[in-house]
C-alpha positions as CSV (number, residue, x, y, z in Angstrom):
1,X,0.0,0.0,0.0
2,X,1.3,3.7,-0.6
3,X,1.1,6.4,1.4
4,X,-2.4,7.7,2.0
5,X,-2.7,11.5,3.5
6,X,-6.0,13.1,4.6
7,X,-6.7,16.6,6.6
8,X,-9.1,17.4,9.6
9,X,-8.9,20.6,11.4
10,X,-9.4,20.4,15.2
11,X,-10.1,24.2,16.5
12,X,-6.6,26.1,14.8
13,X,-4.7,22.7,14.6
14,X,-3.8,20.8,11.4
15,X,-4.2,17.3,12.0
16,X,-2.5,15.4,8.7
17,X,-3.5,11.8,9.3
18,X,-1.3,9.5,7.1
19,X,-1.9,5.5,6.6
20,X,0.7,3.4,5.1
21,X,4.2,3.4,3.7
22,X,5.7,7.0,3.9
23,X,9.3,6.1,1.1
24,X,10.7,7.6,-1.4
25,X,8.9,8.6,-4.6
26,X,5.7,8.7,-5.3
27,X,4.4,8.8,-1.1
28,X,7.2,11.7,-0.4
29,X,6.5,13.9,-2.7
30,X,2.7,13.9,-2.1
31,X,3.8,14.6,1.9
32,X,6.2,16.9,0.8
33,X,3.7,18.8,-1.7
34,X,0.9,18.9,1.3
35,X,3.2,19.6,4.2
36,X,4.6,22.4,1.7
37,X,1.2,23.8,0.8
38,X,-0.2,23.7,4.5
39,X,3.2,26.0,5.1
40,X,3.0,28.1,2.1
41,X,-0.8,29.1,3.1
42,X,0.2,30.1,6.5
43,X,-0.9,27.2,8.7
44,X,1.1,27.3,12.1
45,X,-0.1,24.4,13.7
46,X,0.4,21.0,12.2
47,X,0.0,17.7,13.7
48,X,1.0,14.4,11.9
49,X,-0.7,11.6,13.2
50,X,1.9,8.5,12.3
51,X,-0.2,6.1,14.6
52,X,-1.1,4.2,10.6
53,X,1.9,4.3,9.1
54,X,3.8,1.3,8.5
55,X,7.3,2.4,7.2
56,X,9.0,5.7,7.2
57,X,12.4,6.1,5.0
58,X,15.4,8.7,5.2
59,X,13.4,10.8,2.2
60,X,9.9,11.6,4.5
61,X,12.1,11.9,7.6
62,X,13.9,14.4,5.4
63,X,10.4,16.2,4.3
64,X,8.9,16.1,8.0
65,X,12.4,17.7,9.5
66,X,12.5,20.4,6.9
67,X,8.5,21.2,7.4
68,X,9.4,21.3,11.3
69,X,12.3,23.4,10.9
70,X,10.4,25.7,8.3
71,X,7.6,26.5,10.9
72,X,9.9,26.9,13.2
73,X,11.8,29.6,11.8
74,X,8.5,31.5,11.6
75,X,7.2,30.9,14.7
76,X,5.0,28.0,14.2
77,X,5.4,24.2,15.5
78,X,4.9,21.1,14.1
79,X,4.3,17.8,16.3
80,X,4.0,13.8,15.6
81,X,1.4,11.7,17.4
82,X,1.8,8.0,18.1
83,X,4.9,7.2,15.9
84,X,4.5,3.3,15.9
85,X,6.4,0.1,16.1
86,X,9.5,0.2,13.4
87,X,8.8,4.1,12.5
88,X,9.0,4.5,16.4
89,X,12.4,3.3,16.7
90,X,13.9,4.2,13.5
91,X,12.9,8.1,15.2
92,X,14.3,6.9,18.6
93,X,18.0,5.8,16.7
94,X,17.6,9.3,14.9
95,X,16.9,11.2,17.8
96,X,14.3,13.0,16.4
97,X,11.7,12.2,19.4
98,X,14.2,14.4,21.2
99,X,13.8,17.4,18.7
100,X,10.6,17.0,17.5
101,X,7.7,17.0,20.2
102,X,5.5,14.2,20.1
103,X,2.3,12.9,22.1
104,X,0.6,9.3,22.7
105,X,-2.6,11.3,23.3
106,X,-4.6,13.3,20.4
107,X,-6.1,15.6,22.7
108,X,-3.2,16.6,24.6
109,X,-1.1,17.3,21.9
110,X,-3.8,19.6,20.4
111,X,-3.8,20.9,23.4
112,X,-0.1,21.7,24.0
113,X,0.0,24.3,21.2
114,X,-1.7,26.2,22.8
């Protein structure tokens, strides 16, 4: 399965929900194209929900790390909620749970932008 990306607003957070395989190609540059177009339109909350996705590669690590470090340059924040299993630790060995905040719970990552 490829990478499947849909978008749900909860109050002035940016929740982008994505199921599957996040790797290079075809599933990057559709993240890359929405997490780029969420930034470009001025959104300063986003929250990407990894709780569905099966496999995350050096390429969509690449596009969530620039996205973060984009909104954070302005201002904004970007979190991850419920990295999973094998993308869990592939984040842990990266220590990017260390840079990037990250939740278990939905509602209190919402929550914590505030």
């Amino acid at each position: 399965m490829g990478l499947q990306i849909s978008l749900r607003h909860a109050t002035d957070v940016v929740v982008v929900d994505l199921q599957g395989k996040a790797t290079i190609g075809r599933a990057n540059d559709i993240l890359n194209n929405q997490l780029r177009q969420l930034i470009d339109d001025g959104t300063d909350k986003i929250l990407v929900n990894l709780t569905d996705v099966t496999q995350l590669d050096s390429s969509s690590i690449s596009t969530i790390v620039r996205a973060f470090v984009s909104l954070q340059h302005r201002g904004a924040s970007l979190k991850l909620l419920r990295p999973r299993g094998n993308v869990r630790l592939v984040l842990e060995t990266l220590h990017l749970l260390d840079a990037i905040p990250s939740a278990e719970d939905e509602a209190q990552a919402i929550a914590s932008f505030r």
